[in-house]
Backbone as CSV, one residue per row, in Angstrom:
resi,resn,N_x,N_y,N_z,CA_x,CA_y,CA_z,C_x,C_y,C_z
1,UNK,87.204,91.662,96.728,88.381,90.935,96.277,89.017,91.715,95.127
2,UNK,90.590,92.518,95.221,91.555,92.511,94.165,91.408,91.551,92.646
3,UNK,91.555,92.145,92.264,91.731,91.521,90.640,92.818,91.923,89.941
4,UNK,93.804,91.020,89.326,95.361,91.625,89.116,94.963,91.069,87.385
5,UNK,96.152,91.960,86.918,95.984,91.779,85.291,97.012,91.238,84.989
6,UNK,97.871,90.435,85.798,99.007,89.967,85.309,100.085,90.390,84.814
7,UNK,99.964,91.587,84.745,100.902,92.472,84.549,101.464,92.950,85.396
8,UNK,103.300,93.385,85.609,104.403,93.635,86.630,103.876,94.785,86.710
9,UNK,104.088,95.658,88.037,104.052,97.073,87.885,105.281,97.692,87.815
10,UNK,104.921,98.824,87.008,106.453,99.453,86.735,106.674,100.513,87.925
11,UNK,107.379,100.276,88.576,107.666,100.964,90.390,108.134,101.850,89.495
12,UNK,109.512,101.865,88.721,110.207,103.156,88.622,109.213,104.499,88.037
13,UNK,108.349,103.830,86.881,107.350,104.755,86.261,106.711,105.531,87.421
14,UNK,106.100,104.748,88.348,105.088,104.989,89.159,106.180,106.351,90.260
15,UNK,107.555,106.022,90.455,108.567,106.867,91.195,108.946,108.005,90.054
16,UNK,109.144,107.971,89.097,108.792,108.924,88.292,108.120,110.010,87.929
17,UNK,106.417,109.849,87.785,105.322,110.384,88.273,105.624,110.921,89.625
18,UNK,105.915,110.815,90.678,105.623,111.317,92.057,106.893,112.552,92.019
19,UNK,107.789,111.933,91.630,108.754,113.052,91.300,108.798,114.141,90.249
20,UNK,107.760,114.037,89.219,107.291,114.974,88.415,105.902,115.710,89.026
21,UNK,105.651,115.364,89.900,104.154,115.757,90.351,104.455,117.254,91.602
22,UNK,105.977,116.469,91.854,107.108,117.642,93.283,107.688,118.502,92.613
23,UNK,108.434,117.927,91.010,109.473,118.878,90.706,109.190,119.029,89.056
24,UNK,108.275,119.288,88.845,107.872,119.032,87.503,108.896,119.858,86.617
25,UNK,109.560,121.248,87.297,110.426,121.554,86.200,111.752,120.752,86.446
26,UNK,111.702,119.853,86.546,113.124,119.005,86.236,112.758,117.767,85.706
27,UNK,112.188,117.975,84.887,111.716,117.192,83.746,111.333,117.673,82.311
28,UNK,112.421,117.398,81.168,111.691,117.314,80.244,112.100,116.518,79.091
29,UNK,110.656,116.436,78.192,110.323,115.141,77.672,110.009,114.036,78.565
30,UNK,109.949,114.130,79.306,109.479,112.877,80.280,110.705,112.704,80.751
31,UNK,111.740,113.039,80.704,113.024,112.787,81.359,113.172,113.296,82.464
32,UNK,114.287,112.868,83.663,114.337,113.101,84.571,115.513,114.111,84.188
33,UNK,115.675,115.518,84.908,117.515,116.141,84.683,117.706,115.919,86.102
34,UNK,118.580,115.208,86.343,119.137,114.866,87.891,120.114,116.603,87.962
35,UNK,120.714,116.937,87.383,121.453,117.935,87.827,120.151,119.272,88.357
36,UNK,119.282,119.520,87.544,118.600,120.568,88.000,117.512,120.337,89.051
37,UNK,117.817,118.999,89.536,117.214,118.013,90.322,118.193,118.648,91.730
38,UNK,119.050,118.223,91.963,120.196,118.418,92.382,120.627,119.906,92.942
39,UNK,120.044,120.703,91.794,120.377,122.094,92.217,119.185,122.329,93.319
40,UNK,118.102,122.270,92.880,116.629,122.724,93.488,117.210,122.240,94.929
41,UNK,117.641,120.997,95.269,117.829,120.642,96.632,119.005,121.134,97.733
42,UNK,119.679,121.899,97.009,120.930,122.281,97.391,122.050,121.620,97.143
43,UNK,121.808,120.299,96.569,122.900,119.273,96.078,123.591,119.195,94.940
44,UNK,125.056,119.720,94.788,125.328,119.725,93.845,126.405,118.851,93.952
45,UNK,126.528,117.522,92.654,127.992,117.238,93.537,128.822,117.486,91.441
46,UNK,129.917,117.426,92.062,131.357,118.319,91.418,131.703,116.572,90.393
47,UNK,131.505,116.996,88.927,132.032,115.198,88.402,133.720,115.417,88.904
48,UNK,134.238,116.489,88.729,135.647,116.407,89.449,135.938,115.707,90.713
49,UNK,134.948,116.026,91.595,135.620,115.562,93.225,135.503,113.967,93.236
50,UNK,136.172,114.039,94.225,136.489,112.463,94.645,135.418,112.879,95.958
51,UNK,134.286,111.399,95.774,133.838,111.402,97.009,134.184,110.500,97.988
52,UNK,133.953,110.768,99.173,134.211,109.647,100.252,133.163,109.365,101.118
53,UNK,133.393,107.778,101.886,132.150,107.547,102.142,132.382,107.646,103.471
């Protein structure tokens, strides 16, 4: 039998970790950099452009 501590889990922390564990240099200080995030994947998007959906 599970035993819970009553405590919420923090999903984002826990999505955090998994994404520092893949891309650890796009992180620092514990921060996420979405842009060098972004680059690594080929994704860059432009704050200029207008996107469409």
């Amino acid at each position: 039998m599970n035993k819970f501590n009553g405590l919420s889990m923090d999903i984002e922390q826990t999505e955090r970790e998994k994404l520092a564990a893949v891309f650890p240099q796009c992180f620092s200080e514990g921060k996420l950099d979405i842009d060098k995030l972004l680059n690594l994947c080929g994704e860059y998007i432009d704050e200029d452009a207008v996107l469409s959906i």
